[in-house]
Each structure stands twice: as structure tokens, then as C-alpha cells.
C-alpha positions in Angstrom: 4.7 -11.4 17.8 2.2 -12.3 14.9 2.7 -8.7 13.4 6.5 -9.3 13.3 6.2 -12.4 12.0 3.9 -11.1 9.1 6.4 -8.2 8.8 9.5 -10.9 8.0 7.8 -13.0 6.0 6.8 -10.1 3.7 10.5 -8.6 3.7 11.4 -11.9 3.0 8.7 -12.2 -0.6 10.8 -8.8 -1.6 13.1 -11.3 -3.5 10.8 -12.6 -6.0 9.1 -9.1 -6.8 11.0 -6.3 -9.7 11.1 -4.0 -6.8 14.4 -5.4 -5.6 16.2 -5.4 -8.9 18.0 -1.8 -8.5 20.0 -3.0 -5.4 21.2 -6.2 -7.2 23.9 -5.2 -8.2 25.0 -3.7 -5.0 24.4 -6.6 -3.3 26.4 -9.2 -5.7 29.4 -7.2 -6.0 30.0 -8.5 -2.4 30.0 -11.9 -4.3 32.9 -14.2 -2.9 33.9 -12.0 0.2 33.8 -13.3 3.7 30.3 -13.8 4.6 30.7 -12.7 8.7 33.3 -9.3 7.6 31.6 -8.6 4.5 27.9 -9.5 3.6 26.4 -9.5 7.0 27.4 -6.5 8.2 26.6 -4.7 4.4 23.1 -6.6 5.1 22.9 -5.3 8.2 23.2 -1.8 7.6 20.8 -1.9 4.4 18.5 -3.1 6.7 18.8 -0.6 9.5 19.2 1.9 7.5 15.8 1.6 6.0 14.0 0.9 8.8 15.4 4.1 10.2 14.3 6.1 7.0 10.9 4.5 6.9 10.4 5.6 10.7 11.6 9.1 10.0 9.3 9.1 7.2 5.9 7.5 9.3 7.0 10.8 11.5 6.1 12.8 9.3 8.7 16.0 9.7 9.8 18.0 6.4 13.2 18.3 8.0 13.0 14.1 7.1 11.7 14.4 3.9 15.1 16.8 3.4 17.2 14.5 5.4 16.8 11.7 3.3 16.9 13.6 0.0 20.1 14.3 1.0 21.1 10.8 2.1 20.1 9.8 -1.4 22.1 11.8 -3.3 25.5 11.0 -1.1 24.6 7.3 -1.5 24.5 7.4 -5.2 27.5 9.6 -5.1 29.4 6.9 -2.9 28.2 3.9 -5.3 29.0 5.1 -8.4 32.7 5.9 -7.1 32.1 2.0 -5.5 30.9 0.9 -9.1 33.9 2.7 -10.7 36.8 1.1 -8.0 35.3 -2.2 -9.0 35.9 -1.2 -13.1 39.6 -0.5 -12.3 41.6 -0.7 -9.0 43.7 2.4 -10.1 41.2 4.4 -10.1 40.3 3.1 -6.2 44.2 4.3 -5.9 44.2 7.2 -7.1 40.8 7.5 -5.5 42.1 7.1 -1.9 44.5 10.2 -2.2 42.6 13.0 -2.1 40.1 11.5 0.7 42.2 8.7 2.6 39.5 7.2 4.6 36.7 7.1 2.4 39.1 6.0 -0.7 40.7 3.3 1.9 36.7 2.1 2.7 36.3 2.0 -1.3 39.3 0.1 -1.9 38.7 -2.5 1.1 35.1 -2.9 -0.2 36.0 -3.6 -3.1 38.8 -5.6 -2.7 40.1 -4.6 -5.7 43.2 -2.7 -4.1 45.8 -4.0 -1.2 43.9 -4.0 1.8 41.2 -6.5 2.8 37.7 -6.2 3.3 36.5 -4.5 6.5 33.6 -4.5 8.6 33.8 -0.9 8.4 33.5 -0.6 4.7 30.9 -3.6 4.5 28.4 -1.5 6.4 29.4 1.6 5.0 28.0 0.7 1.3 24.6 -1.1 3.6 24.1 1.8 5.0 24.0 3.5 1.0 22.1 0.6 -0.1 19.6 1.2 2.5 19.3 4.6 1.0 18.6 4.1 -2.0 15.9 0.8 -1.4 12.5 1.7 -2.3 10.4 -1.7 -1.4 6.7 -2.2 -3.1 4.1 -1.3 -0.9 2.0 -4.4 -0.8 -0.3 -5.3 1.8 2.5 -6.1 4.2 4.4 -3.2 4.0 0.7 -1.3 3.9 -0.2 -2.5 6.7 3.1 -1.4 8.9 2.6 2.1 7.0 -0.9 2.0 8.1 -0.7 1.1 11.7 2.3 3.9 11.5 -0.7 6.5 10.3 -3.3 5.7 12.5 -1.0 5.6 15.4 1.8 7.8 15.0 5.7 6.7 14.7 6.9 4.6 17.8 8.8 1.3 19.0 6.1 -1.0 17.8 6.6 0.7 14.2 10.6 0.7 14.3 10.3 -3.6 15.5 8.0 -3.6 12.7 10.1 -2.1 9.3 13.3 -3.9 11.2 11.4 -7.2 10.7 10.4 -6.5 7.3 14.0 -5.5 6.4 15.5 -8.5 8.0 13.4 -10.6 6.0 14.8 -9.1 2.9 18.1 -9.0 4.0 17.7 -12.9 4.7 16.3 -13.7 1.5 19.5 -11.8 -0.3 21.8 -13.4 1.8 20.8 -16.9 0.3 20.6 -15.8 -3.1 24.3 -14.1 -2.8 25.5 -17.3 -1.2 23.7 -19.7 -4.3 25.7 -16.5 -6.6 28.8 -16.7 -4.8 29.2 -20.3 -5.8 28.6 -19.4 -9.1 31.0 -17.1 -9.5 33.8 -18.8 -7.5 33.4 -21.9 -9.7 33.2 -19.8 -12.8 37.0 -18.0 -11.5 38.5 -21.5 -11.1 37.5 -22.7 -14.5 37.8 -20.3 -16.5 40.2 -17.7 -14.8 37.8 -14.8 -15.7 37.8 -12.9 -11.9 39.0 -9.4 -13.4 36.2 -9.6 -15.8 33.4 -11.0 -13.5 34.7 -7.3 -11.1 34.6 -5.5 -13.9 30.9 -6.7 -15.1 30.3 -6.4 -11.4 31.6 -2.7 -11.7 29.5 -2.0 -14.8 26.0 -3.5 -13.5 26.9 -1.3 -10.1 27.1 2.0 -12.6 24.2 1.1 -14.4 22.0 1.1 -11.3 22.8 4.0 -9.6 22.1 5.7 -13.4 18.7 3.8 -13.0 18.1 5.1 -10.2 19.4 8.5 -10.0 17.6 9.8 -13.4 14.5 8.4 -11.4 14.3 5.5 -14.4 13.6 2.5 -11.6 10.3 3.1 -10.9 8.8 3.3 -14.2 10.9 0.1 -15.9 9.8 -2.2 -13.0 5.6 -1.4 -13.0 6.5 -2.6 -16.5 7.9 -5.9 -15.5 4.7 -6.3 -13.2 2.7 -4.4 -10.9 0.6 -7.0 -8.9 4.3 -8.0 -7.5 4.2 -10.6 -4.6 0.5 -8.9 -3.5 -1.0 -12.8 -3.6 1.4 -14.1 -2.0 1.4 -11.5 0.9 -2.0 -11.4 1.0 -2.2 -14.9 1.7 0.4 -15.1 4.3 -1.9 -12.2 6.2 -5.1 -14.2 5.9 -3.9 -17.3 7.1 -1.9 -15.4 9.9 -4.7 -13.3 10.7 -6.9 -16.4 11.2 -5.2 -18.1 13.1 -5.1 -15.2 15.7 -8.5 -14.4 16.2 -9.3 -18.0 16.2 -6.3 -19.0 18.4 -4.3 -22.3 18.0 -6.8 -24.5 17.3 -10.3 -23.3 15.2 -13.5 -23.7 17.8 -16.3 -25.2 15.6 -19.3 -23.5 16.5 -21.3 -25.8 18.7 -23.5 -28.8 17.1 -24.0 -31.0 20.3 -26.0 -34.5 19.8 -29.6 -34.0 20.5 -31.8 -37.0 21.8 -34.8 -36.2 20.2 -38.4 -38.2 19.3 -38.8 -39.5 15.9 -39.9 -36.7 13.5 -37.9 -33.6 15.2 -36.2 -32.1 12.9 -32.3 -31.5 14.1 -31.6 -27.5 14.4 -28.9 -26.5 11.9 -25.8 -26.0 12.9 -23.3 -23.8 10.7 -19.8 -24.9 10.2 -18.0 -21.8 10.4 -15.4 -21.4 13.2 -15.7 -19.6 15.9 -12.8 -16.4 16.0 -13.8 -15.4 19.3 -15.8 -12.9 21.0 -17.4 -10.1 19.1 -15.6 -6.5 20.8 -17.6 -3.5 22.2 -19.2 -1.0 19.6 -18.4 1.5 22.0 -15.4 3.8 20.6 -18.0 5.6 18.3 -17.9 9.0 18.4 -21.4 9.5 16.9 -24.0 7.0 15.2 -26.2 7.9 11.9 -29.4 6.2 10.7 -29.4 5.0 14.1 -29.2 5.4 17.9 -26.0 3.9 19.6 -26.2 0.1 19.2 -24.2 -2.1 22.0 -23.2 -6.1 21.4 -25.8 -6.9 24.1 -28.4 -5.3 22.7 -27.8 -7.2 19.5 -27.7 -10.2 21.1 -29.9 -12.7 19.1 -29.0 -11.0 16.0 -26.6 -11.9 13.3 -24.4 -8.8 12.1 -22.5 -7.8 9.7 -19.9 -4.7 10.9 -18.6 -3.2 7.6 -15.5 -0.9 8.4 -15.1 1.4 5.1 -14.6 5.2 4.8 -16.2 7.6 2.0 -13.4 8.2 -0.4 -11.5 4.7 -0.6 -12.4 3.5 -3.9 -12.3 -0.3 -3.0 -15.2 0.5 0.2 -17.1 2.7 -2.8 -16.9 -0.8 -5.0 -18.2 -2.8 -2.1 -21.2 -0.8 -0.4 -23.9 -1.7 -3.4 -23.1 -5.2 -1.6 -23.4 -4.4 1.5 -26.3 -2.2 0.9 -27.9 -5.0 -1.1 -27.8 -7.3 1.9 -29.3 -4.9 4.3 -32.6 -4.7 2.5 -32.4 -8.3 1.5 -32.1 -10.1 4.9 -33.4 -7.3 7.3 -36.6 -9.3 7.9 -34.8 -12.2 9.0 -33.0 -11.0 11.8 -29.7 -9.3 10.1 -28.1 -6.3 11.3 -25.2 -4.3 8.9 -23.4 -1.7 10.6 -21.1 0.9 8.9 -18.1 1.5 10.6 -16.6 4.9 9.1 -12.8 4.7 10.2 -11.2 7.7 8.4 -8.1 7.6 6.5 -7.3 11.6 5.8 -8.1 14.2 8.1 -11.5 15.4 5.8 -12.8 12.2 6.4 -13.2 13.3 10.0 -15.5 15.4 9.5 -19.4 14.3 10.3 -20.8 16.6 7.5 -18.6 15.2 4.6 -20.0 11.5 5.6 -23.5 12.4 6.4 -23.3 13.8 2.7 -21.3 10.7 1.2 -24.1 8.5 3.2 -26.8 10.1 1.4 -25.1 10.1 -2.0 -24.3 6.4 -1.6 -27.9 5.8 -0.6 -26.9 3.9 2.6 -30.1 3.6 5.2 -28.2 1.0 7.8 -26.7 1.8 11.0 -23.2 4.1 10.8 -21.1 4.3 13.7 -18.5 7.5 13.4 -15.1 6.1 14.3 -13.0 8.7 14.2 -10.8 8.0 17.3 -10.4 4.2 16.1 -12.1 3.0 19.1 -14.1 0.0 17.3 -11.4 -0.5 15.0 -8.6 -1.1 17.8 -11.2 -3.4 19.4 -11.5 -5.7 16.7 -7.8 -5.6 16.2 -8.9 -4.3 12.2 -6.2 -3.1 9.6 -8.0 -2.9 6.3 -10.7 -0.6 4.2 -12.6 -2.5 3.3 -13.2 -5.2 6.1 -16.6 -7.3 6.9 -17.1 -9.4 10.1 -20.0 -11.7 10.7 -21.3 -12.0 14.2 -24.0 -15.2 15.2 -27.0 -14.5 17.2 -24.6 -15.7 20.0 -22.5 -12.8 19.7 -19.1 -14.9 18.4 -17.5 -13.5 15.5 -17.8 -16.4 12.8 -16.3 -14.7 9.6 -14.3 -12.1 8.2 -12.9 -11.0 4.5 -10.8 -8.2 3.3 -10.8 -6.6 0.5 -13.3 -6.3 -2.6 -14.8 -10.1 -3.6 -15.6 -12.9 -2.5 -19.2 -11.4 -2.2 -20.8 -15.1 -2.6 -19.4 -16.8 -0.4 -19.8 -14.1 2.4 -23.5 -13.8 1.5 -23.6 -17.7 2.0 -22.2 -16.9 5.7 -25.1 -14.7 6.5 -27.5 -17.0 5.2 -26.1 -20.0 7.5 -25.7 -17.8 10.2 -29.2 -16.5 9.9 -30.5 -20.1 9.4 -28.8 -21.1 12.7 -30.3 -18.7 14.7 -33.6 -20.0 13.6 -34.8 -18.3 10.8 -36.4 -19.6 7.8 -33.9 -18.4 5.4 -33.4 -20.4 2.5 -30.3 -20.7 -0.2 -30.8 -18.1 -2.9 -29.2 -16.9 -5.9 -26.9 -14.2 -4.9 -27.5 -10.8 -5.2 -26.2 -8.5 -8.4 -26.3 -4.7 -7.2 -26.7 -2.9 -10.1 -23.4 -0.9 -9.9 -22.8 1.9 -11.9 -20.3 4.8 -12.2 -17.4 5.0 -9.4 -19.5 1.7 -7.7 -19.4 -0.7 -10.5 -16.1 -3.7 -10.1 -12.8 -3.2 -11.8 -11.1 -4.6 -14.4 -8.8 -6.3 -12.7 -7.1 -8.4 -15.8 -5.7 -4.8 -17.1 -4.7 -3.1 -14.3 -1.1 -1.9 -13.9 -1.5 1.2 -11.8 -2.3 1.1 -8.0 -3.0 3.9 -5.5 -1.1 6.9 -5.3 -0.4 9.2 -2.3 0.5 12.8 -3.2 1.3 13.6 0.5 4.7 13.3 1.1 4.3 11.1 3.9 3.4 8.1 1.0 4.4 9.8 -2.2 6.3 7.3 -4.6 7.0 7.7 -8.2 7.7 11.6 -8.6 8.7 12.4 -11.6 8.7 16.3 -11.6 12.3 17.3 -12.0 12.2 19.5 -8.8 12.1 17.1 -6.6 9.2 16.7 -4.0 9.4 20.0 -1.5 8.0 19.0 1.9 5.4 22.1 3.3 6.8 24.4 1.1 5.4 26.5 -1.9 7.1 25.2 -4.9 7.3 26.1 -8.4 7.2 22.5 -10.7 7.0 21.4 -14.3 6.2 17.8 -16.0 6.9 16.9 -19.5 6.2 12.8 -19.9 6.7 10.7 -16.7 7.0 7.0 -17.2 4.7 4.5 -16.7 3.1 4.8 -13.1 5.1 8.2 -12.9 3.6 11.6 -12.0 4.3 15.0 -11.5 2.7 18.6 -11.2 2.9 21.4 -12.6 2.8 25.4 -11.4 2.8 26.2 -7.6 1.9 23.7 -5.2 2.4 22.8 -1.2 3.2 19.5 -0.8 1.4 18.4 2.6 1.9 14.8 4.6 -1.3 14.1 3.4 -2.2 16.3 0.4 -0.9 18.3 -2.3 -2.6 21.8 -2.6 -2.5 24.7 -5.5 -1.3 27.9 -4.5 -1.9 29.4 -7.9 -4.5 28.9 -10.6 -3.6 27.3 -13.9 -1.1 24.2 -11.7 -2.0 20.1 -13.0 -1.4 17.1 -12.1 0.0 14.4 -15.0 -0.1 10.3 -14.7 1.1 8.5 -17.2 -1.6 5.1 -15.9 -2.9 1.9 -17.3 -5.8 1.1 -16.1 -9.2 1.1 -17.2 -10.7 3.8 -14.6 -8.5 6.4 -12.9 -10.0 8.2 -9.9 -8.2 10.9 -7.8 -9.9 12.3 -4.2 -10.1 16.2 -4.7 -11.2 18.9 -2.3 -12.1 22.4 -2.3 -9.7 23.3 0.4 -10.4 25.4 3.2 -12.8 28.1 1.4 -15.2 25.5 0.1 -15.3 27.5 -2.8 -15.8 25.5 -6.0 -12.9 24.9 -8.1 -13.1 24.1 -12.2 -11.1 22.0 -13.8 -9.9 20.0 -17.4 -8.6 16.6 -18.2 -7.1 15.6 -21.0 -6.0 12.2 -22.4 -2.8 12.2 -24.7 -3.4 16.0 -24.8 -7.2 15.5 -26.0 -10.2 16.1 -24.7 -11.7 12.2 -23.3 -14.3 12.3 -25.7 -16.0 8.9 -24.8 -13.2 8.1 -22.3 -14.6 10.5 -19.8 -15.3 9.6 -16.2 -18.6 9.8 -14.3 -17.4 13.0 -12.9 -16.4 15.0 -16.0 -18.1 15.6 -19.1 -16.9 14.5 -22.9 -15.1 18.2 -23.4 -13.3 17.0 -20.1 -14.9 20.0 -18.1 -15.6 19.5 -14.1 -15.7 21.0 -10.6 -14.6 20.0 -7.6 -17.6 20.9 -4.9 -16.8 18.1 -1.9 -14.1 16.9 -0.8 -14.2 12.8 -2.6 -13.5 10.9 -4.4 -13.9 11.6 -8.8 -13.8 9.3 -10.9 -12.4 10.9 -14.4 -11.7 8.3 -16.4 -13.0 5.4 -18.0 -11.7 3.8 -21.1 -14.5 2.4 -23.4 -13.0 0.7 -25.6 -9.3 -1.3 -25.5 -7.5 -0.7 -21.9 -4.5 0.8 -22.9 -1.3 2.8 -21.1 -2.2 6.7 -21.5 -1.5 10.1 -20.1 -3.5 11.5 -17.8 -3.6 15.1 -17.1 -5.8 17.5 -15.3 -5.7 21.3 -15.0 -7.5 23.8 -12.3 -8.6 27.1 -13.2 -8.9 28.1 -9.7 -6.7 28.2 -7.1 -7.0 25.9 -3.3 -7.8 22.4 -4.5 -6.3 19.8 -2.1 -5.4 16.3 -4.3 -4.9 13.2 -1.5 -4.7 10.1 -3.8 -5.0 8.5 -7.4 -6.6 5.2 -7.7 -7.3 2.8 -10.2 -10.2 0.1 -11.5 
């Protein structure tokens, strides 16, 4: 019930981000019509129209991938001949002779003709809508796409996009009944209907142009890219707390002690108990470490880090982590790793036992690669830190990169309640360099990109995305946040892989660091490769992972970092070529 709750509320923050701007004017052209006959049931199919897309989609099928191309291109078809009926009801006459029921839907929809809006018709142009919708993926959205990954397409996944759409469709229905007031007043006193349809008409045009020369995507990371992500990520913190802590937070206990003059009262930490720490048990394998079980770290205070190799925000938090091991290990801390793998190669012990030792990690990993821990402590982020007392409660979490003070305060009360002699101390301040130093989070305005076509969003290759089939593409400049590839590729659900050599991949990004998680593919042979930046070699602007000529080869399959602008953070094009075939691209992300 929480998870659906979650899921509505962040439909519902769709309203205030640039990602909803496209159907606008699909949605106000209903302005003024019968709210029950008309709106609801145009609401209504937008919404489960989209939530049956974005199941088909978490299924992971080419033939849906297909399927929805398809349904794309009819729904801008039937809008722009929507947009047009509203510009002039003879054309919505003349429309309905040659197809009678889909001209008679038009004209009804529209009301611009003789007969009267429909139920029928209402849902019909949802049901386009729906089609054409392409939310932000913030955390809320992320996390139903998520849970849809790790546990395959089903019920719980279809409740879940239904909520989130219903939550948009609620927050649309307010703002077109505040707009329908508008306009009706605006028709009484100053007579102006026929041109309010006919603007109407226009603005309807003008989006489906948008969207069908692909020209949304890239004008609304422009507006903003951080979107409602706050505000989301808010509502799931708060949420989250309260369901691991229940309806009321348990203070830890801090019982009155009778004791003789001169005892010294034990400390007692104020952080709330969430409830009982779950079994470590789901691992599959343990590193640096024999299997570890809650009761034998009873008396302990732990910290369970759940990260995996190639997500850049886990690669940003580990010197952190790392830090605190060696710190506080004399004191009675214990960190775990908890390597939950997001792609397939992460699966694979070898590639982490290699990504441990480049990372320079000595604590305790446990290999989670069926999910077991991560089910247990009900987890849906990379990265995620709880704090277990020596009582075995779990006492604190956080999500996310930052907030590394105040969870290195935590371990410091929680270590001083379970009687050790730890002291407050400066913080620590890893010395983090490369792909492990922060971001630059007041000039980003790129965020992670899937080139699966499970995730993929903003392709810009003229081609169109081919689902598991060999594909000959070009690029020429995509828009901001846009990218594309060029020469002979098979797009994957999870990966994008080079058939022939001499294919690329091009970003137009803003951002100061741009990494991308490359592979060898399945001859582990190494593959070269050049960047360039606006068609030059990086020169100073080169990542950890390249040189300044732009020269590098892929050898693992990881995460490289190949950018880093040194100077002023500015919008550029990114483009990479291979001069051997079989690399596997997963992701782009940003710092």
C-alpha cells in the first residue's frame, strides 16, 4: 500500500516538471467539455494506456518495443488530424467522409462539428495521449522501473505505473478544471470561442511537430533537468521511514538508572529504532571474509553498504565507506559490502573480485546476486547505507551520495552506546581522485543514460531504435541530452553492441564529467577506441580513462570515465569511436 502511495504522489509531482509540457495541449483542448463524457474518460485512457506501455516495456519483448513504435506513429497521426478539426470544422466534415467512424470520433471530440462529445471519442484521443507520454524518470518512476528489473514484469508492477499515472491524470484534471474556468469566462466576455478552438487547434499541431521530429526531449532538459527529483525524493524518505519504523518512531531505549553518586550515566543515542536488522543470508558468496550472520555480529555496530561496481554514484561513495572501515575498526565497527548487481556482467564473481581490488576495498563483501539480502531489507537504491546497534536494531539509513557527516556522526553514537570510547572527531576527507572524487552538482544537466532498449530515452539517430536486431545508424548533432550511434549495432534490453568496427556513439551532455560503462563483449578481446569533443581531440578535457590525443581501450567490463572539463562546465558533444568490433555500451553517466 506504501509503494502505491509513493507511486501516486509521484504521478501526481509530473505537473510541476517540463516533462508534461508536450501533452498540454492535448489535454486543454478538452477545455469546457463535460467533465464525466469528456475529460475523465480522455484521463482515463491516457492513463491506462501508459501503464500498459510501460509494462510491455518492463517485459522486455522486441515485438513491444515494435508495438509501441507503431502505436506512436498512429497517435501522432490521429492528433494532428484532432489538432487540424479543432483549426476548422470543415475540415472535420470533409474529414468524416472518407473514414465515417474515425471522422465522426474527430468531429465529437472536438465538438467543433454537429454531434456532441462522446465517451467513445474522449478515450479514443487518451488512449493517443497515453502514447505519446514520455514521464521523467525520477526516483519514483525509478524505483517502479527498478523493482520491474530486478523482478520481472507482473501485477505488483502494472498497480504500480497505474498509480503513478493516476496521479498525473489527477493532477491534470485540476489544472484543466482551474483552465476551463478560464476559458469559459474569457467566451462570455469577450465572445472569442472560435478563436480560443482555433489557438487550441494550433498549440495541438505544434506538439505533435514537437514531438514527432523528436524535438521534446531536448527543449525540455533545457528548461530543467533536476525536474521534481527533490521533491520526490523527499516524499520517498519520509515514506520509507515511516515503514521501517512503523506508525510511531521507537526511541532507542534510555531507561532511568538509580545509581550512587559519581556513576557516570551510560549514553544513550537518540536515533530511532526502524526495526529489526534482516538475515545476511541470501549471499551467494562472501569476499575478504567468511559468511557473517546477524547473531554472530551481535555486539557489534554495522554498517551494510549495498553498491555494485559500475554505478557511478556507489564508485563516489566507497572512499567513504572505505575510510570508515579503517577508522573505527578498533572500536567495534563492522562495514559490509553488499554487491547487488544491476546488469547481467555484474553477476559475475571475477568482474567484482577485480573491481574490489581496484577500488582498494579490504572489508567484508557479501555477493548478492539472487537479491536475497536486498529483498530482506526491503532495499531499492545503489547506493544505500544502514546502521545496525550492538543490539542488532537497525538505527539509520541514507540513500544516495552525501550526507557523509552526519552518517559518520551515527556510527560514532552508535559506537559510543555500545560502550566504546569513541570520541566526536573531525570527519573524515578521503582523498578522492579520478572516477571516485564528488560531482559538480551546481552544473549538471545530464543524468544517466540506458542504451538498452528496455530504458533507452532520448534517441536521436534518425533510424529509430531497432530492438535485437543488427542495424545500420547515422548521427549528425542530437540536442541537448540527445544521443545516437553510428555504423552497425544490436540494440540489447540491456546493452548496445558493435557488430562492425569503425561504429560511435555521440552525446550532446552538460556536465562536468561524462562516464559510459563499456565491455569487451563475449571474446574479452581488447577493444581501442577515440573521443572527441566538438570534433577535437580532449586535450586537457580528457577523462581518467583516456589519454589527451583521446586514445583508450576497453579491457573490463566498467565503468570509464572520459571526460572531465577543466576549466568552465559548458554544453558539448561527446563522441566516441571503436576501431574494433564487440564492445557492449550499458549506460552514460554524469558528475
Amino acid at each position: 500500500m506504501t509503494l502505491l502511495i509513493i507511486a501516486y504522489l509521484g504521478g501526481a509531482l509530473t505537473i510541476l516538471s517540463p516533462c508534461i509540457l508536450p501533452i498540454l495541449p492535448f489535454v486543454f483542448a478538452r477545455a469546457g467539455q463535460p467533465f464525466v463524457r469528456s475529460t475523465l474518460p480522455m484521463l482515463a485512457g491516457m492513463a491506462a494506456t501508459f501503464a500498459l506501455v510501460a509494462t510491455l516495456a518492463a517485459v522486455g519483448g522486441s515485438w513491444a518495443i515494435r508495438a509501441n513504435e507503431y502505436g506512436r506513429l498512429a497517435a501522432i497521426v490521429l492528433l494532428a488530424l484532432f489538432g487540424a478539426s479543432l483549426l476548422s470544422p470543415r475540415f472535420a466534415s470533409t474529414l468524416a467522409r472518407p473514414v465515417v467512424d474515425l471522422g465522426n470520433n474527430l468531429v465529437n471530440a472536438t465538438g467543433g462539428g454537429r454531434g456532441t462529445t462522446t465517451v467513445k471519442s474522449a478515450l479514443l484521443l487518451g488512449v493517443a495521449t497515453g502514447l505519446l507520454w514520455a514521464p521523467c524518470a525520477g526516483p519514483i518512476l525509478g524505483l517502479v522501473l527498478t523493482g520491474a528489473a530486478l523482478q520481472g514484469a507482473n501485477l505488483q508492477t502494472t498497480f504500480l505505473l497505474i498509480a503513478y499515472a493516476a496521479g498525473a491524470a489527477s493532477s491534470l484534471a485540476v489544472a484543466l478544471l482551474v483552465g476551463g474556468r478560464i476559458f469559459t469566462a474569457m467566451k462570455r466576455s469577450l465572445g472569442v470561442g472560435d478563436r480560443i478552438r482555433q489557438g487550441l487547434g494550433a498549440a495541438v499541431l505544434a506538439g505533435v511537430a514537437i514531438i514527432a521530429l523528436g524535438l521534446d526531449t531536448s527543449l525540455l532538459a533545457r528548461l530543467s533537468y533536476a525536474s521534481t527529483a527533490s521533491l520526490e525524493q523527499a516524499v520517498l524518505d519520509r515514506l520509507h521511514a515511516k515503514r521501517l519504523s512503523g506508525a510511531s518512531s521507537e526511541l532507542a531505549s534510555n531507561e532511568v538508572m538509580i545509581a550512587a553518586a559519581g556513576v557516570k550515566k551510560p549514553f544513550r543515542s537518540d536515533l530511532p529504532v526502524e526495526g529489526p536488522a534482516p538475515s545476511l543470508a541470501g549471499a551467494v558468496e562472501w569476499l575478504n571474509s567468511e559468511p557473517l550472520t546477524t547473531e554472530q555480529l551481535r555486539g557489534k555496530v554495522v554498517l551494510v553498504d549495498f553498491w555494485t561496481y559500475s554505478c557511478i554514484n556507489c564508485i563516489r561513495t566507497i572512499p567513504y565507506v572505505r575510510a570508515w572501515a579503517e577508522k573505527y575498526a578498533d572500536q567495534g565497527l563492522v562495514v559490509i559490502g553488499v554487491h547487488a548487481p544491476e546488469f547481467a556482467f555484474e553477476k559475475k564473481i571475477d568482474n567484482v573480485k577485480k573491481a574490489i581490488g581496484d577500488f582498494q576495498i579490504g572489508y567484508p563483501v557479501a555477493i548478492d546476486n539472487d537479491y536475497g539480502i536486498w529483498r530482506a531489507f526491503e532495499n531499492s537504491y545503489w547506493p544505500a547505507a544502514y546502521l545496525i546497534d550492538a543490539k542488532g536494531q537497525i538505527r539509520y539509513h541514507h540513500f544516495g551520495e552525501g550526507n557523509y557527516n552526519r552518517t559518520e556522526k551515527a556510527i560514532q553514537d552508535l559506537l559510543r552506546e555500545a560502550g566504546s570510547q569513541t570520541t566526536a572527531s573531525a570527519p573524515v576527507v578521503p582523498d578522492a581522485k579520478g572516477v571516485e572524487a564528488g560531482p559538480d552538482l551546481g552544473n549538471i544537466r545530464s543524468g544517466e543514460t540506458y542504451l538498452g532498449y528496455q530504458q533507452a530515452a532520448n534517441f536521436a539517430s534518425p533510424e529509430g531504435l531497432q530492438a535485437d536486431t543488427a542495424k545500420n545508424y547515422s548521427i549528425a548533432e542530437p540536442g541537448l541530452n540527445g544521443w545516437g550511434l553510428s555504423g552497425t549495432w544490436t540494440v540489447g534490453r540491456d546493452q548496445a553492441t558493435l557488430d562492425q568496427p569503425g561504429g560511435g556513439i555521440t552525446y550532446r551532455f552538460s556536465a562536468r564529467d561524462l562516464h559510459l560503462v563499456l565491455g569487451p563483449g563475449a571474446g574479452d578481446k581488447p577493444i581501442r577506441f577515440q573521443v572527441k569533443i566538438d570534433g577535437k581531440a580532449p586535450g586537457p578535457d580528457h577523462g581518467s580513462d583516456i589519454d589527451a590525443d583521446g586514445n583508450g581501450t576497453v579491457t573490463a567490463t566498467r565503468l570509464y570515465q572520459l571526460v572531465r572539463q577543466s576549466g568552465t562546465v559548458a554544453a558539448r558533444n561527446f563522441e566516441i569511436r571503436f576501431l574494433d568490433p564487440g564492445v557492449q555500451a550499458y549506460a552514460f553517466t554524469f558528475g
